[in-house]
C-alpha positions, 0 to 999 in steps of 0.5 A, spaced: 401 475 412 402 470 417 410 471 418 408 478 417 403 477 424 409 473 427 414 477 427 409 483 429 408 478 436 415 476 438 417 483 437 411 486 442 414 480 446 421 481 445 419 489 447 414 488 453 419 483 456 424 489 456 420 493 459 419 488 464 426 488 465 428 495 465 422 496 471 426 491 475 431 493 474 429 500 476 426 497 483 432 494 484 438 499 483 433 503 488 434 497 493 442 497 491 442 504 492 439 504 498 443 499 501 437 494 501 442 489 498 438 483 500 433 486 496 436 488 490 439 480 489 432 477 489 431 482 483 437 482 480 438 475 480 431 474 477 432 479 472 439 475 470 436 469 470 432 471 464 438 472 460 438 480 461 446 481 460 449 489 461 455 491 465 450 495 470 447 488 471 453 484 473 457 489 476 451 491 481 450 483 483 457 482 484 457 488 488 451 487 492 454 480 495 461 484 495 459 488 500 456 484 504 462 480 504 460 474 500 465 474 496 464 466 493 456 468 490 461 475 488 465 471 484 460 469 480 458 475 478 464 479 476 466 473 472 459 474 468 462 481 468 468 480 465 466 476 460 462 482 457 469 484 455 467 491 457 471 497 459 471 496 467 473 501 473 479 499 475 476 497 482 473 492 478 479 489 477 481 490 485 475 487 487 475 481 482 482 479 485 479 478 492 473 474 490 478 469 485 482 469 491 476 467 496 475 460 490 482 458 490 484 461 484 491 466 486 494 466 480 488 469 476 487 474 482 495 475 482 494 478 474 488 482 476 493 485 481 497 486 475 492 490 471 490 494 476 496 496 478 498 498 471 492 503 471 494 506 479 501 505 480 500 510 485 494 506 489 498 503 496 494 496 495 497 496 487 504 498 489 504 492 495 501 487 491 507 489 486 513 489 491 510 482 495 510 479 490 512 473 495 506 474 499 504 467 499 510 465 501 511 470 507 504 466 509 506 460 509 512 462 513 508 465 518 503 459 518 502 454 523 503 459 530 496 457 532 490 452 534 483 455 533 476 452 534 469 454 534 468 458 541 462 454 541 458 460 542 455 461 535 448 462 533 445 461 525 446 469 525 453 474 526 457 474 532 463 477 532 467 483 536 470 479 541 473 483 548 476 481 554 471 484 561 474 481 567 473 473 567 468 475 561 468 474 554 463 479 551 462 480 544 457 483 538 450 479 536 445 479 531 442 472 534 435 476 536 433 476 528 428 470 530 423 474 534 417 476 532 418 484 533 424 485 532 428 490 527 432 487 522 438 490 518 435 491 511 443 491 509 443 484 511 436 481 513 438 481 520 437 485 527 440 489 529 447 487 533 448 487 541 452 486 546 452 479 549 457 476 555 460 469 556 463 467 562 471 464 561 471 458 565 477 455 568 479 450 563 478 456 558 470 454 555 464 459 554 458 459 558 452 460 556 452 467 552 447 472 555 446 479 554 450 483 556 446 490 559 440 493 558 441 501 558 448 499 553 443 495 548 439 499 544 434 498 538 440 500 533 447 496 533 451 496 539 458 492 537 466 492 538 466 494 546 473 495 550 474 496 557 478 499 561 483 494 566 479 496 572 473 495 570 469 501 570 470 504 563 467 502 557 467 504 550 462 502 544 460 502 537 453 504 536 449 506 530 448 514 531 443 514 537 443 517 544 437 519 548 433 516 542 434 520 538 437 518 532 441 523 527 443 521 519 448 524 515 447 529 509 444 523 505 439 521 511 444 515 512 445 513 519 452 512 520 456 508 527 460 513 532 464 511 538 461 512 545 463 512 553 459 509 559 462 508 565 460 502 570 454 504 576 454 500 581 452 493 577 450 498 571 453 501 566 451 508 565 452 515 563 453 513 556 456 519 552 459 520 544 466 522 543 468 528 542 470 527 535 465 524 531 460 526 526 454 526 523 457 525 516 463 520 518 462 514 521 467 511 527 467 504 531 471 499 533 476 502 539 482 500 543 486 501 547 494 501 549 497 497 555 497 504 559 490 506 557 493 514 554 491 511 547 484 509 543 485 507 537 479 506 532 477 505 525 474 511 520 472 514 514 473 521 516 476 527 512 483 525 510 482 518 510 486 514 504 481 508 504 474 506 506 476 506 513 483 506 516 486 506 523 487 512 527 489 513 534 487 519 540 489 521 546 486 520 552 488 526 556 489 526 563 482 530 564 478 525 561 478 529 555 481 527 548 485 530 543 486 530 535 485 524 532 492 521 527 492 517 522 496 512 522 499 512 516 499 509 509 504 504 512 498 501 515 492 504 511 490 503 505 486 505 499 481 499 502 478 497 508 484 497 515 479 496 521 478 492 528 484 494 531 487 491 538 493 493 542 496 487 545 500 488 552 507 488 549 504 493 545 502 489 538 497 491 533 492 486 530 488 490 525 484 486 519 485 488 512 484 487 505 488 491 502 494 488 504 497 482 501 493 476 504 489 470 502 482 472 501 477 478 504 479 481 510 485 479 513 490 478 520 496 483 520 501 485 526 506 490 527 510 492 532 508 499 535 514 503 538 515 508 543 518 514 537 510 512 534 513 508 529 511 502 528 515 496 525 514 491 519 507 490 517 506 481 517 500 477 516 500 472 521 497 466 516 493 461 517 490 458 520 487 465 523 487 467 516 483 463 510 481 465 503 474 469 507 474 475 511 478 473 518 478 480 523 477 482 530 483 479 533 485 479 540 490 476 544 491 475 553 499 475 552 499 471 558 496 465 557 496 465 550 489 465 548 484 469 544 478 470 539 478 472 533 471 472 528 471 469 520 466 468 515 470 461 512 465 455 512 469 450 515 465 449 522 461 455 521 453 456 523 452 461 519 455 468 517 461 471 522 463 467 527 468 467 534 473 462 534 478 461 539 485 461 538 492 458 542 498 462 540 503 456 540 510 460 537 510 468 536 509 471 529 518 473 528 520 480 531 522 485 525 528 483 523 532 490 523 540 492 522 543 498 522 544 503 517 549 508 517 555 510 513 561 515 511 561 519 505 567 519 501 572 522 495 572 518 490 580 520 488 583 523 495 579 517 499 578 523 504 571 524 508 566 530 506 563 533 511 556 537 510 553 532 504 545 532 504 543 524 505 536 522 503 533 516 504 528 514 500 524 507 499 522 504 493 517 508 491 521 515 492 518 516 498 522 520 502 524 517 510 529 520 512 534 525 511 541 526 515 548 530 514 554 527 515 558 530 520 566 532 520 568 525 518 563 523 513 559 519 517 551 519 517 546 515 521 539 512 519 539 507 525 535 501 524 531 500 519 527 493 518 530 488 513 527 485 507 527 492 505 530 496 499 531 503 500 535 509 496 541 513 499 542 518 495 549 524 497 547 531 495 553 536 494 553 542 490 561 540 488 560 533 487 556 529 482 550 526 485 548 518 485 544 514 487 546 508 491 540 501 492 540 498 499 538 492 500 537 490 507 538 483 508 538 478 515 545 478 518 547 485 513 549 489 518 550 496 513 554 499 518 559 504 516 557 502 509 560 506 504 559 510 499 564 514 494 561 521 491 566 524 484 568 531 484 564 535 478 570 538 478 576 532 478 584 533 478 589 534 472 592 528 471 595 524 466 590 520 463 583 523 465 578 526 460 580 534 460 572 535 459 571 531 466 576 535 470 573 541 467 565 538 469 564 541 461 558 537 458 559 532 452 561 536 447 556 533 442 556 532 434 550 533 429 547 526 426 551 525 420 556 531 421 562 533 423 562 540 423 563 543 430 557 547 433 555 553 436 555 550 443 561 546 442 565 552 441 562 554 448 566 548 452 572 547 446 574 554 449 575 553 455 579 547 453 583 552 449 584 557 455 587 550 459 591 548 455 594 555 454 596 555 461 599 548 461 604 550 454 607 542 456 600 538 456 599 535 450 591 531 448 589 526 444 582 527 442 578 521 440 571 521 437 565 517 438 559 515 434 551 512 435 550 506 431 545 508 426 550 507 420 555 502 418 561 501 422 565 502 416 561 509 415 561 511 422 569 510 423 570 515 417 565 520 421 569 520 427 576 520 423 573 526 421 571 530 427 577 528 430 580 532 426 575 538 425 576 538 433 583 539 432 583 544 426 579 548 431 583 548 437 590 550 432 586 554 429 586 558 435 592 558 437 595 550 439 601 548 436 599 541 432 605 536 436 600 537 442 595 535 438 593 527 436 587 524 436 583 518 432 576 515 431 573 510 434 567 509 430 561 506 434 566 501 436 565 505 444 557 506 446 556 509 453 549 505 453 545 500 450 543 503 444 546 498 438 544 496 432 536 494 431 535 497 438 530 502 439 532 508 442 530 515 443 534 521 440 537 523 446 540 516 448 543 516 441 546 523 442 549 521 448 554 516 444 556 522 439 561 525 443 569 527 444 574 525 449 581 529 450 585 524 455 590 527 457 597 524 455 601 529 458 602 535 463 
């Protein structure tokens, strides 16, 4: 009776306890999907604590510090995650890769790569990781180009954002959070973020921060401003607030969007949102080109590959804009591409977490060219870059100096910081070489004219397309080493074959040449009639040697040729699979060689112009030998007959 009483009590134990919980957890997936990370931790983590284990548990408290870039505490939890050894979303495997990353662990991160590439072949940031596998080593190569240190201007809080105004430095701040009445970020915990100046100082030392201007500074976030060069435009982030009026998307969110002010006096005034914005999307961290005719800036908007990418706008002479352009899936991918600037030799510094890089948000260049291409996207390494989030990169071209912000640990007061960086030697300029051909006939040597030439990169994405010209001759221009790239000739009376490229330092491809065979080939001693005449393989059943249906289709046109040549003679020669003996297989082929002749003297070629002999499987075509696993086709293709012209 008593066992019977104690087990009655732990099971109301066991039960009030999971009730306990799951009424937590409900308060904190409210939080969570409110954005209330904060919040939702404190919960999560009392709950887990407690020994509550559940995919939703660990995936939501991995996320709720990933999100807030926190990678290190996101670690803990999604290895908890993995342990359950549950069917996960393949983001799960992204986003455990990065966290592994940001502990040290970069083979670990590499296999989750790996998995996750074998669920998105076609995700730009599984195909990066897959084809720079190199990647640590590239960094390496492009490490050491800077000297960096705090800029000295840090609070406990976020600084982050920096911008060039003159001879001052003026950057993004949520250093308010210790006043009494000030709004805070349920996201973070923190105040909304600010703008705040520094003077540059001749030796190149910050003064004292101060806030930056009233009328610009809202009781949202203002963050990321650029300026113009004379000094009297400016463009800003800020929350979705103007004229305190505060708008909220569809879900009653409030999302950034870009704004204009323009210099009054000693005051910034008649702030105005760009034209392009929304409601419903979110736009924030501009820059501009050297010549001021470009804006560039991060967003989620409609068309968008990833979290946020990088788009550009025209600034029109009216002061107008144009129709934003996404810059591409060569820069932006399906995860976070943001925090672009524009040096004046025309360079773009943007961050990154899908490309290839040492943890978090990354540093990456490319060389923006005037066509409106670009050039080979680089991770500039460390120490710029670490294994946290490393972003909001710029640079003065002249005298070598910039800011960038980072959440790493060393030297850091607390959560983003500036740091101060010296360029000592450049990141390499892409290595290019030129690209261009002739196309040839692989028996006459001549040049053809008129054929299509594709190029494709490793993935069959199409780049370019070019005709060769009256000699032969195609030109792609310059390409970037290090690639590898697919040329592929089209000609309806030639076999198409695709050429690999691989573009290395020093390997100028020019008048690279590339042989196209004819489908309908010249009648010469020693070739195969079937060739010349571009009839198929004429196949045999499996095991049999009973001319087909089919076959008799190409034998005739083989019959008709040798009518008209009275003189040619041929030697037919049979081929089979593997999948018998060889002794076996030699007997078969003996035996088509000779239905094969018995049918062409049956309809009418003297026997003396026919010999023939059976090779068996003596002979393959591919791989497929004894014990190899093939498919049927890969099989029928060594079941074949030859007529090799002996005489003509």
């Amino acid at each position: 009776m008593k066992i019977k009483n104690s087990f009655q009590v732990c099971l109301l134990v066991f039960t009030f306890f999971g009730y306990t919980q799951e009424i937590k957890l409900k308060k904190a997936n409210s939080n969570y999907e409110n954005f209330q990370y904060v919040d939702a931790i404190k919960t999560y983590e009392k709950v887990a604590n407690k020994g509550y284990k559940s995919v939703e548990l660990y995936s939501k408290l991995g996320d709720s510090y990933y999100f807030q870039s926190k990678l290190k505490e996101a670690n803990n939890w999604y290895n908890e995650l993995f342990l359950l050894n549950e069917k996960l979303n393949s983001e799960y495997y992204f986003r455990y890769a990065q966290t592994l990353k940001a502990v040290g662990n970069y083979k670990k991160a590499d296999d989750m790569m790996d998995v996750f590439y074998q669920a998105n072949t076609s995700d730009l940031r599984a195909i990066l990781s897959k084809e720079q596998f190199d990647y640590l080593e590239e960094i390496k190569n492009n490490s050491g180009r800077y000297n960096i240190e705090n800029a000295g201007i840090n609070s406990e809080f976020s600084d982050y954002g920096t911008s060039f105004y003159k001879n001052t430095l003026v950057f993004t701040s949520a250093r308010d959070t210790g006043g009494v009445f000030v709004k805070k970020h349920s996201w973070t915990n923190q105040s909304y973020t600010n703008l705040y100046g520094s003077l540059i100082t001749d030796n190149g030392n910050l003064s004292e921060p101060e806030k930056f201007s009233k009328k610009i500074n809202s009781k949202y976030h203002e963050s990321t401003p650029v300026f113009t060069n004379d000094g009297m435009t400016m463009y800003f982030t800020r929350n979705n607030f103007l004229n305190g009026k505060k708008g909220r998307d569809s879900e009653k969110g409030v999302l950034l969007k870009l704004y204009k002010a323009t210099k009054n006096g000693e005051e910034w005034d008649a702030v105005s949102e760009l034209p392009f914005n929304s409601n419903e999307y979110s736009c924030a961290h501009p820059a501009l080109s050297p010549d001021e005719k470009t804006l560039y800036f991060s967003s989620n908007m409609p068309g968008s590959k990833g979290k946020s990418d990088i788009y550009k706008v025209a600034i029109l002479p009216d002061g107008n804009f144009g129709t934003p352009i996404n810059l591409g899936y060569k820069i932006n991918t399906e995860a976070r591409e943001t925090f672009p600037f524009i040096s004046n030799n025309n360079e773009l510094y943007f961050a990154s977490d899908g490309h290839p890089g040492l943890g978090g948000l990354d540093v990456f260049i490319t060389q923006l060219k005037e066509d409106g291409t670009h050039g080979k996207v680089k991770n500039v390494g460390e120490p710029v870059n670490s294994n946290l989030d490393d972003f909001g990169f710029i640079i003065d071209t002249a005298s070598k100096n910039g800011f960038f912000s980072s959440n790493r640990e060393k030297n850091n007061l607390g959560f983003d910081d500036i740091y101060k960086c010296t360029e000592i030697i450049p990141v390499p300029k892409d290595c290019q070489q030129n690209l261009n051909g002739v196309i040839v006939d692989s028996y006459t040597q001549e040049p053809i004219h008129g054929v299509k030439v594709v190029m494709f990169d490793i993935n069959y994405v199409k780049l370019d397309e070019e005709i060769s010209d009256a000699e032969g001759k195609f030109d792609f221009g310059a390409v970037d080493c290090g690639n590898k790239f697919r040329i592929v000739p089209e000609q309806k009376d030639y076999a198409t074959v695709e050429n690999m490229i691989i573009i290395t330092k020093g390997s100028d491809m020019k008048d690279l040449k590339i042989l196209m065979t004819p489908k309908l080939q010249p009648l010469e001693v020693g070739r195969d009639l079937r060739k010349t005449l571009g009839i198929d393989i004429i196949y045999f059943d499996l095991d049999k040697a009973i001319i087909r249906k089919d076959a008799e289709v190409d034998l005739a046109k083989i019959l008709e040729v040798m009518k008209q040549y009275p003189a040619m003679e041929i030697d037919v020669r049979s081929h089979t699979d593997s999948r018998q003996t060889k002794i076996y297989n030699l007997v078969l082929s003996d035996k088509r060689v000779k239905a094969t002749i018995k049918w062409l003297v049956a309809n009418g070629i003297e026997a003396k112009r026919l010999t023939g002999k059976g090779y068996g499987e003596s002979q393959l075509v591919n791989k497929c030998a004894d014990d190899i696993p093939c498919t049927e086709q890969e099989h029928q293709a060594n079941r074949r007959s030859e007529f090799i012209i002996v005489k003509l």
